[in-house]
C-alpha positions in Angstrom: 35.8 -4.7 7.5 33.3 -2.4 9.1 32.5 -1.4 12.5 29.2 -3.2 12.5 28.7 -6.6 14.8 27.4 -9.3 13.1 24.3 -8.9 14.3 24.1 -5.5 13.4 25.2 -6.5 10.0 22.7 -9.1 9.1 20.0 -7.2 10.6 20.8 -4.3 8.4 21.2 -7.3 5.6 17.9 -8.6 5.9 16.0 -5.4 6.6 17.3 -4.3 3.4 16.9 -7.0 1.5 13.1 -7.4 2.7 12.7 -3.4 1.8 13.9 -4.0 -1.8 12.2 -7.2 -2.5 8.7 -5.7 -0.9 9.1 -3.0 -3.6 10.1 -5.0 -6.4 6.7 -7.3 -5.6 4.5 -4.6 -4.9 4.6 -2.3 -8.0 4.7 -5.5 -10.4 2.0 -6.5 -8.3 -0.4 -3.7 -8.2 0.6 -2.9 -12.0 -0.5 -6.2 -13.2 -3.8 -5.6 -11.3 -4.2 -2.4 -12.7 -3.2 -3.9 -15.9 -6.2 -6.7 -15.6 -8.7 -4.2 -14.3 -8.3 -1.4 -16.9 -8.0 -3.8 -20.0 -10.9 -5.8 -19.6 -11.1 -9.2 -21.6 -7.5 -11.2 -22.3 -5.9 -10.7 -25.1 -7.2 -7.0 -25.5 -3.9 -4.8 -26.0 -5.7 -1.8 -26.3 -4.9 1.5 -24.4 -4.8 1.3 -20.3 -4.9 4.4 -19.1 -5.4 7.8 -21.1 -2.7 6.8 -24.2 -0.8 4.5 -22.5 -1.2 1.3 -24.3 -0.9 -2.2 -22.1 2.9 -2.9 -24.8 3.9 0.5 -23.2 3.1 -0.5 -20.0 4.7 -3.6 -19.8 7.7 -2.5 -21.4 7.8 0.1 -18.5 7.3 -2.6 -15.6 10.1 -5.0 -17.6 12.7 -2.0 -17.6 11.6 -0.9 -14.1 12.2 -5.1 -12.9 16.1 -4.9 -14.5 16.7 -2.1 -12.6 15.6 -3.1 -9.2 17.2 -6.4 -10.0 20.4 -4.8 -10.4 20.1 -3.1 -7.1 19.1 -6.0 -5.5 22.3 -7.6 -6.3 24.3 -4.6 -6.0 22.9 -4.4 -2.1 23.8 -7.9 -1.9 27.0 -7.8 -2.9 28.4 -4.5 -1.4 26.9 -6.3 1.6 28.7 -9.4 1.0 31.6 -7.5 0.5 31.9 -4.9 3.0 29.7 -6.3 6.3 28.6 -10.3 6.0 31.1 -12.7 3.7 29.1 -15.4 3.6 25.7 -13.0 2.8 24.5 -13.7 -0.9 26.4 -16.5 -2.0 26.2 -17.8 -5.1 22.4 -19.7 -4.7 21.0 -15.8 -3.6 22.1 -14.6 -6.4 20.8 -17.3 -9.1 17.2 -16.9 -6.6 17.3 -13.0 -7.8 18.1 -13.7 -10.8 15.5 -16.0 -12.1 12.5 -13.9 -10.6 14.2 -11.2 -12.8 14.1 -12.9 -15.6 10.2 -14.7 -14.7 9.0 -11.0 -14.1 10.2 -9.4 -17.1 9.4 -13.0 -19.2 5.3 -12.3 -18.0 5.2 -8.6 -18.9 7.1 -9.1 -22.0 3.9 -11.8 -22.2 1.7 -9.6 -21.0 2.3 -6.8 -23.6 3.3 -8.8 -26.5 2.1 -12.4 -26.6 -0.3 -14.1 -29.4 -3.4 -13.6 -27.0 -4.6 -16.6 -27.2 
């Protein structure tokens, strides 16, 4: 398997897990509050910063949400794989997956829905 104890293993687990998820969370975070601050009133799609429009924007967050979704999971899994079976089992993964998909759902929202 790998020359890691277990303890070692889940510590690295965890600590990589937390790392990814604090990044993921962050950047949608602080974009969305950019987002709200430099757009004003709801339903105003109008430009956000210099030609950047708030569609662009969210389009940007959404793709940048698959991908650290994917290496999420792919940390998970190699983990699972290589250092801790019984790491990010089946419930993990459908966890990670449906924040994925309620991420990229509200900026698809965000920078495409009625506005109203």
């Amino acid at each position: 398997m790998s020359d890691l104890s277990t303890k070692e293993a889940f510590e690295l687990y965890e600590n990589g897990k937390h790392r990814r998820y604090n990044l993921l969370f962050s950047v949608n975070g602080g974009a969305f509050a950019i987002a709200k601050l430099l757009t004003g009133e709801a339903g105003n799609a109008g430009v956000v910063l210099g030609k950047l429009t708030l569609s662009e924007l969210s389009i940007g967050m959404t793709l940048f949400t698959v991908v650290m979704i994917a290496d999420i999971y792919a940390f998970g899994d190699k983990m699972r794989k290589n250092h801790l079976p019984g790491a990010f089992a089946l419930v993990g993964k459908i966890v990670l997956l449906l924040l994925g998909v309620l991420v990229c759902a509200a900026w698809l929202l965000v920078g495409f829905g009625s506005g109203t």
